[in-house]
VMD Tcl script that builds the backbone (N, CA, C; Angstrom):
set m [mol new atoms 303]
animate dup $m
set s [atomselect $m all]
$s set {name element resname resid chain x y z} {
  {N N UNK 1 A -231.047 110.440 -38.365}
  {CA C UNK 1 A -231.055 111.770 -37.796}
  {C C UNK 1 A -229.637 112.342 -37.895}
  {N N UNK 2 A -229.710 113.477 -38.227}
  {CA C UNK 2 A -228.262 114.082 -38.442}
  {C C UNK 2 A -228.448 114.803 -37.201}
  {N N UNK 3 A -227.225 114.790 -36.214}
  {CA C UNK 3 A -226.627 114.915 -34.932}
  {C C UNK 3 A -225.642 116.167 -35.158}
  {N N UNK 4 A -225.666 117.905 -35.090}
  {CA C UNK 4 A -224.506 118.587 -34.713}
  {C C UNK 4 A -224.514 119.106 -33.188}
  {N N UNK 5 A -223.031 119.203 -33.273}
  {CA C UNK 5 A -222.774 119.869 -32.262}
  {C C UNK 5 A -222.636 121.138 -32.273}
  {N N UNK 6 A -223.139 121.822 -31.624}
  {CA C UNK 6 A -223.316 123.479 -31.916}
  {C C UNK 6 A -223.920 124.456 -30.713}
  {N N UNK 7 A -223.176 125.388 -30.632}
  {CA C UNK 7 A -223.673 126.412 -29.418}
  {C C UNK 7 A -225.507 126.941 -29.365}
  {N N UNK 8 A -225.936 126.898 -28.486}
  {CA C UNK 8 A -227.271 127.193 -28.317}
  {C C UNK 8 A -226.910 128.826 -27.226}
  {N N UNK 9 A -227.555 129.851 -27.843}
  {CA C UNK 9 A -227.298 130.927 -27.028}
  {C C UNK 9 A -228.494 131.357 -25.764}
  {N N UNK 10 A -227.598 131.332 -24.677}
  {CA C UNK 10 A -228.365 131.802 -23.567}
  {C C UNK 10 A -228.156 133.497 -23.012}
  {N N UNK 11 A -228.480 133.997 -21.825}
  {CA C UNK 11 A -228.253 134.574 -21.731}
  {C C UNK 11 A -229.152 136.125 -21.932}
  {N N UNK 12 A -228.874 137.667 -21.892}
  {CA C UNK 12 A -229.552 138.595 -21.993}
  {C C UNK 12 A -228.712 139.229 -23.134}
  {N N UNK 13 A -229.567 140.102 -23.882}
  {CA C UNK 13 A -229.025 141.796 -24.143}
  {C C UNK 13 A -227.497 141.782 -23.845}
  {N N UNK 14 A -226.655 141.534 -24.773}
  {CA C UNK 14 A -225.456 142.111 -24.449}
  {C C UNK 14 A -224.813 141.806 -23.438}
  {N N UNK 15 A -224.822 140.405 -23.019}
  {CA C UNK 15 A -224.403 139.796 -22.325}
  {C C UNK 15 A -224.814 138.428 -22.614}
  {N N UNK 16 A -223.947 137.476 -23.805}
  {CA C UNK 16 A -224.113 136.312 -24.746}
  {C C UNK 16 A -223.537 135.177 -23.028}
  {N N UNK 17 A -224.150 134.438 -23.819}
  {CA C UNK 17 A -223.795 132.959 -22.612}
  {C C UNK 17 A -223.960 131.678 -23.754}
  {N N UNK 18 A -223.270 130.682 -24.106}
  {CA C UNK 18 A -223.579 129.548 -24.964}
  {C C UNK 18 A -223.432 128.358 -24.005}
  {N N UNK 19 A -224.467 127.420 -24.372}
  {CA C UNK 19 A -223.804 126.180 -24.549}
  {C C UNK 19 A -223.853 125.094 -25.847}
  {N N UNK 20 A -222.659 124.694 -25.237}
  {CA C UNK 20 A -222.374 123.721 -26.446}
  {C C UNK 20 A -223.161 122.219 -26.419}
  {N N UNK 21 A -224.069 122.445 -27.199}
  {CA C UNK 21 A -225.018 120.767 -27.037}
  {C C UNK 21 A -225.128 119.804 -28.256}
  {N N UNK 22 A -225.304 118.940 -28.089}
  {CA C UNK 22 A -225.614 117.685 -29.072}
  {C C UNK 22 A -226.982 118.047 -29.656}
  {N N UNK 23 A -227.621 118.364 -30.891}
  {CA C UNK 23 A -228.586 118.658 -31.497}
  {C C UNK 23 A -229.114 118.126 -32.543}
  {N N UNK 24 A -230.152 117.816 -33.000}
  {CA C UNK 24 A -230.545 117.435 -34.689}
  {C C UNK 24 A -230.720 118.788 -35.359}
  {N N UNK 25 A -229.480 118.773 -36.511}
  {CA C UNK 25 A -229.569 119.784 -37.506}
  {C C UNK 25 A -230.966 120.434 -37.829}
  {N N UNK 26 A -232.048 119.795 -37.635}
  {CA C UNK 26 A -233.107 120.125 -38.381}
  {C C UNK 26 A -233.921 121.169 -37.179}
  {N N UNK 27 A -233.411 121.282 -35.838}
  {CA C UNK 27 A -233.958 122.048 -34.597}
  {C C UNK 27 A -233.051 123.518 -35.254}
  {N N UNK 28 A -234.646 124.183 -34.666}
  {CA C UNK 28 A -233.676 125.815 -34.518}
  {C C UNK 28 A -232.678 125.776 -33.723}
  {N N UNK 29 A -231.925 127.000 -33.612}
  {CA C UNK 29 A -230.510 127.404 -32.429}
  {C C UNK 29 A -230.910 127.157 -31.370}
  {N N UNK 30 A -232.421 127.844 -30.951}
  {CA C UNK 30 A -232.390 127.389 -29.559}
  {C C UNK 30 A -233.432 126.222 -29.121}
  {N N UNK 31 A -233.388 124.926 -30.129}
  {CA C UNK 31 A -234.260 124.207 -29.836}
  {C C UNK 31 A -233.870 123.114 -28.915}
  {N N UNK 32 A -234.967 122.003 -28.943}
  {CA C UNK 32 A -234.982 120.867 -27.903}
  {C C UNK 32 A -233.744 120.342 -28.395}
  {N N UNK 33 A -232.752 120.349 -27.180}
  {CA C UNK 33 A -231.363 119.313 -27.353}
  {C C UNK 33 A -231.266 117.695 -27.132}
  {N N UNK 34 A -230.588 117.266 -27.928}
  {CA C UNK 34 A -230.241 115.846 -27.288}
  {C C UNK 34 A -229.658 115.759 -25.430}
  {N N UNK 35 A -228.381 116.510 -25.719}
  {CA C UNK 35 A -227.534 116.436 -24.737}
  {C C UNK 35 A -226.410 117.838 -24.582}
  {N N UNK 36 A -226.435 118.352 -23.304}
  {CA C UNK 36 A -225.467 119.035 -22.860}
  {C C UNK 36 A -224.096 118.851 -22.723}
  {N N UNK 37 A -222.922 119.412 -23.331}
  {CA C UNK 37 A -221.891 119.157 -23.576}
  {C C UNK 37 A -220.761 119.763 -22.933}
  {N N UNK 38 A -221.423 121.026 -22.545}
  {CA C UNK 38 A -220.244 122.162 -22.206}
  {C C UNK 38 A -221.293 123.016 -22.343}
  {N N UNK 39 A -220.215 124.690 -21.941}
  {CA C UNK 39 A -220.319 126.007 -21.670}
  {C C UNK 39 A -219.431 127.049 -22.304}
  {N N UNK 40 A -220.019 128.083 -22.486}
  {CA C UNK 40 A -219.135 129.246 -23.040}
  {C C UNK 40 A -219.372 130.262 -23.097}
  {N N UNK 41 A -218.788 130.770 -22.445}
  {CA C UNK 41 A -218.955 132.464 -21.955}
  {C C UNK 41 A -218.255 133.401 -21.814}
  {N N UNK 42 A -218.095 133.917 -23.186}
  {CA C UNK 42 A -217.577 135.431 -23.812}
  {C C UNK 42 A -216.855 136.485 -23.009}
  {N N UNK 43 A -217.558 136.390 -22.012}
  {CA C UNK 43 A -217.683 137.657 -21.326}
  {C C UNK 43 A -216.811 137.406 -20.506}
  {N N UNK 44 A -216.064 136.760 -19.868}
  {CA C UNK 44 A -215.442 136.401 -18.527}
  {C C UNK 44 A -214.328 136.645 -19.028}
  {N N UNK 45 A -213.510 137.249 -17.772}
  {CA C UNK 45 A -212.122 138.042 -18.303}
  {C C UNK 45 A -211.085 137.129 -18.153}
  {N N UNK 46 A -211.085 136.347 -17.263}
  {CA C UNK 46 A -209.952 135.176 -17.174}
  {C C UNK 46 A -210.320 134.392 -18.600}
  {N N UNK 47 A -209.372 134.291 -19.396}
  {CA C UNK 47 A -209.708 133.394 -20.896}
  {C C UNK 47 A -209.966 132.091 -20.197}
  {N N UNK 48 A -208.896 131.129 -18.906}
  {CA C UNK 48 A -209.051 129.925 -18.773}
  {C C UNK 48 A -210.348 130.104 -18.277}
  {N N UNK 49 A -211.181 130.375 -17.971}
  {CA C UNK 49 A -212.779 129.767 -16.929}
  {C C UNK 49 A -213.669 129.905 -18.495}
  {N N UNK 50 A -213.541 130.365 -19.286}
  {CA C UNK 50 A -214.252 130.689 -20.087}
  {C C UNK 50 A -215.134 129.630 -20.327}
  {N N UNK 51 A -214.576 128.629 -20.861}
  {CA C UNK 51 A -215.042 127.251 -21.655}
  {C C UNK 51 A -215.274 126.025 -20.504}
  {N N UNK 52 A -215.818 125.625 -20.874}
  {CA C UNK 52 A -216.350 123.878 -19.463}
  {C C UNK 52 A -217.052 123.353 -20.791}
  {N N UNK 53 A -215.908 122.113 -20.460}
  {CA C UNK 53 A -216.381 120.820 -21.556}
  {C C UNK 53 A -216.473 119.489 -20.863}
  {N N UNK 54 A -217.674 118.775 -21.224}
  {CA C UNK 54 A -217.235 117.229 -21.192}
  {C C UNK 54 A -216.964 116.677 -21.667}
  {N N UNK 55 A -215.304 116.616 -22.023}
  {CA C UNK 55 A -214.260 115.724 -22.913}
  {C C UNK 55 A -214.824 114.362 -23.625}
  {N N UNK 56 A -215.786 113.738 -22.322}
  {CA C UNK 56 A -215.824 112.135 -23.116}
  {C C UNK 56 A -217.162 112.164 -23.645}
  {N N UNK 57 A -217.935 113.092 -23.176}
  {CA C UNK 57 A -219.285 113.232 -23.521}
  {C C UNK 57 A -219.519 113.205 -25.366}
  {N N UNK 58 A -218.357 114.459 -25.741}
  {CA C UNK 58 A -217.977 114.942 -26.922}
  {C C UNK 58 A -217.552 113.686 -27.668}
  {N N UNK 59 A -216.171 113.445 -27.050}
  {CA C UNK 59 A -215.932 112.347 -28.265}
  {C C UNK 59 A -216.817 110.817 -28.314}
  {N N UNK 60 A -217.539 110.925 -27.743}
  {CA C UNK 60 A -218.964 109.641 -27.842}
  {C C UNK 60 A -219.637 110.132 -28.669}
  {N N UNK 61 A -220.209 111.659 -28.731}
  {CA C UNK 61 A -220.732 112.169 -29.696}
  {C C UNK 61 A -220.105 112.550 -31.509}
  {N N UNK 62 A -219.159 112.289 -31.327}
  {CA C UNK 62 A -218.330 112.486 -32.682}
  {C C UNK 62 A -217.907 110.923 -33.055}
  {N N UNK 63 A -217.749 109.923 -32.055}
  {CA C UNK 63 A -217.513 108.740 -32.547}
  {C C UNK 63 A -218.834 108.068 -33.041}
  {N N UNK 64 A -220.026 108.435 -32.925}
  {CA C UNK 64 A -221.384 108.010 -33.474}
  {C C UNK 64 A -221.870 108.891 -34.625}
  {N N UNK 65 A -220.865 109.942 -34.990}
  {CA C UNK 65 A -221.002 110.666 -36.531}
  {C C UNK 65 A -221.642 111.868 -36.430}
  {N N UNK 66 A -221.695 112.545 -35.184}
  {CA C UNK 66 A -221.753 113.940 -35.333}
  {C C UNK 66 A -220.833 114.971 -35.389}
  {N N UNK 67 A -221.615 115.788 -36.190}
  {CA C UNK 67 A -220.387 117.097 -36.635}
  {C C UNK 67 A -220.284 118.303 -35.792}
  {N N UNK 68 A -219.214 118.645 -35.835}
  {CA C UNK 68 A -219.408 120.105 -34.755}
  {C C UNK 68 A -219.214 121.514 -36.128}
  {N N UNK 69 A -220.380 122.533 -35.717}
  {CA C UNK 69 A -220.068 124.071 -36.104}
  {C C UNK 69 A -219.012 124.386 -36.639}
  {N N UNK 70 A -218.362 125.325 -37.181}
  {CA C UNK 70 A -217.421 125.701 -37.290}
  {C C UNK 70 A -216.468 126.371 -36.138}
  {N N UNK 71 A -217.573 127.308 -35.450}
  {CA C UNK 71 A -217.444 127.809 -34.321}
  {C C UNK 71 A -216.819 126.506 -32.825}
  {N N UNK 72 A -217.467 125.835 -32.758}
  {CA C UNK 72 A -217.855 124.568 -31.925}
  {C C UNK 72 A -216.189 123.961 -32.192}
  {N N UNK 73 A -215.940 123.396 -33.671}
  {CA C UNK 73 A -215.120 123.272 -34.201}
  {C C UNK 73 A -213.368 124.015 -33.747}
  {N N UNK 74 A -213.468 124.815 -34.106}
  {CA C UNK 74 A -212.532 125.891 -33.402}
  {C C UNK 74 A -212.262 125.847 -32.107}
  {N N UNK 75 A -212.842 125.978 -31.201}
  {CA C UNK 75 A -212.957 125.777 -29.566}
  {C C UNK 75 A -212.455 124.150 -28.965}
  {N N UNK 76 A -212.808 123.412 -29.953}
  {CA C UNK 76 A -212.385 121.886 -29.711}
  {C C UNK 76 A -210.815 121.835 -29.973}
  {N N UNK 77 A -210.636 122.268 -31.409}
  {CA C UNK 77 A -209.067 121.959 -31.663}
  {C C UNK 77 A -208.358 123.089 -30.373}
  {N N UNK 78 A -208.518 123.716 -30.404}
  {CA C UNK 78 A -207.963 124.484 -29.709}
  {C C UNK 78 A -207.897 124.174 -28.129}
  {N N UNK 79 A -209.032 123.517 -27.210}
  {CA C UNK 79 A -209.020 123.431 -25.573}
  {C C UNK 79 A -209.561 121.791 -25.034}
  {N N UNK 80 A -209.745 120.932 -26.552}
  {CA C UNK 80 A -210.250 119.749 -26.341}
  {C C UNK 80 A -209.568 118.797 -25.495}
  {N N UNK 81 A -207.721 118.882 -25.712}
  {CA C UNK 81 A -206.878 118.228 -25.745}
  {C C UNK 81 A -206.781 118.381 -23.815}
  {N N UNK 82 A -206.504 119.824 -23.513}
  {CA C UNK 82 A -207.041 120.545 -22.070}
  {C C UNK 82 A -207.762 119.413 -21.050}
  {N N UNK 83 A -208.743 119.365 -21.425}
  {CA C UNK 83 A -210.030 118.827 -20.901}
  {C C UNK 83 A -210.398 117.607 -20.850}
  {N N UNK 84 A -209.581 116.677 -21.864}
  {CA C UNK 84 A -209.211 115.055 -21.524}
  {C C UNK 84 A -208.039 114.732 -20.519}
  {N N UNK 85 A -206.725 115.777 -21.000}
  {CA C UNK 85 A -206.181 115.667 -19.617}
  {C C UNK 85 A -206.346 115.852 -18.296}
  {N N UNK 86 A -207.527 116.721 -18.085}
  {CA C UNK 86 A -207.851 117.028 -16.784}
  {C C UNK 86 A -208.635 116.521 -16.554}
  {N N UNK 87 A -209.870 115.695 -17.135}
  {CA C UNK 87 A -209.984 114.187 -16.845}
  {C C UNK 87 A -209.005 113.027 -16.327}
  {N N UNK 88 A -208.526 113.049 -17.252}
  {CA C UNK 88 A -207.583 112.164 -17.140}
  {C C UNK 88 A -206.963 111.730 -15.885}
  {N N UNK 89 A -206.553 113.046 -14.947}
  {CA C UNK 89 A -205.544 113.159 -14.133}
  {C C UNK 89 A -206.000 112.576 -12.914}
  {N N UNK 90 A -207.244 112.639 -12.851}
  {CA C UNK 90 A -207.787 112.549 -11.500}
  {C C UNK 90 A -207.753 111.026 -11.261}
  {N N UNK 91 A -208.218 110.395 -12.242}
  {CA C UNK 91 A -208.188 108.966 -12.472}
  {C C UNK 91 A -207.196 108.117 -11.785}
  {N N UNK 92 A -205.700 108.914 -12.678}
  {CA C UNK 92 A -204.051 108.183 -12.658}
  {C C UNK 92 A -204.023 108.590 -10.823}
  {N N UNK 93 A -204.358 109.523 -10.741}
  {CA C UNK 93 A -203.493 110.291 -9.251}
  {C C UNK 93 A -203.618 109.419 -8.317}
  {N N UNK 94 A -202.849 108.719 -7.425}
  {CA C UNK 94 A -202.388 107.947 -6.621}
  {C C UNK 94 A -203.501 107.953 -5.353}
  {N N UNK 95 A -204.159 106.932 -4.611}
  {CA C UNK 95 A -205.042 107.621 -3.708}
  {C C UNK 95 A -204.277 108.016 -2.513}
  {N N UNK 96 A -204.340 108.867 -1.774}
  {CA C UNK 96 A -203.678 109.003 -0.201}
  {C C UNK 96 A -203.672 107.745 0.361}
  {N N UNK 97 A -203.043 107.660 1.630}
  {CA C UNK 97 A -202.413 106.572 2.375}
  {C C UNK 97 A -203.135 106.914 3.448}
  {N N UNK 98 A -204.073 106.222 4.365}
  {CA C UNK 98 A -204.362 106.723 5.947}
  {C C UNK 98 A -203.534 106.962 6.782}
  {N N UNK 99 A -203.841 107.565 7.697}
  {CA C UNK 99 A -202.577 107.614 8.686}
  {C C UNK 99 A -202.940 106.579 9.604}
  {N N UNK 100 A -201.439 106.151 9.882}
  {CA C UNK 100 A -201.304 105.593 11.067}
  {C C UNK 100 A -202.061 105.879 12.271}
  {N N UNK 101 A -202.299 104.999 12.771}
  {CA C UNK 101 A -203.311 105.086 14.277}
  {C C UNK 101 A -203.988 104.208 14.850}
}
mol reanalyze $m
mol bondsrecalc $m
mol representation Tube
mol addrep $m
């Protein structure tokens, strides 16, 4: 089975909504997905809220030989790097100390 990754469009009339899912090439745009990956939405004026990814979700899906869109593609090089670190962080961050009492 060939596996892309590629935006599925949600949403109304002039007001686009995507998400980014794990798919078999051979499904239409908006067909039955493997797996949900992320979000993307055009429309929102803050650029950072735009995009919601699951960093590890993705690269599990690209380390088993799926391809991403061109589109899909673009959005990764560009906010992928983002979104493992902010994974990341929560992990390293030190836990609080109780208080005394």
């Amino acid at each position: 089975m060939a596996v892309r990754i590629r935006m599925k469009r949600m949403g109304r009339k002039h007001r686009p909504y995507f998400r980014i899912v794990a798919i078999d090439s051979r499904q239409p745009r908006d067909g039955r997905t493997l797996e949900d990956l992320g979000a993307y939405d055009p429309m929102v004026t803050n650029k950072e809220n735009r995009l919601a990814l699951k960093a590890d979700r993705i690269r599990y899906w690209m380390s088993v030989g799926a391809l991403p869109s061109e589109k899909v593609q673009a959005l990764l090089d560009k906010h992928l790097k983002k979104f493992e670190e902010k994974a990341a962080a929560p992990a390293t961050a030190p836990a609080p100390e109780p208080a005394p009492g």
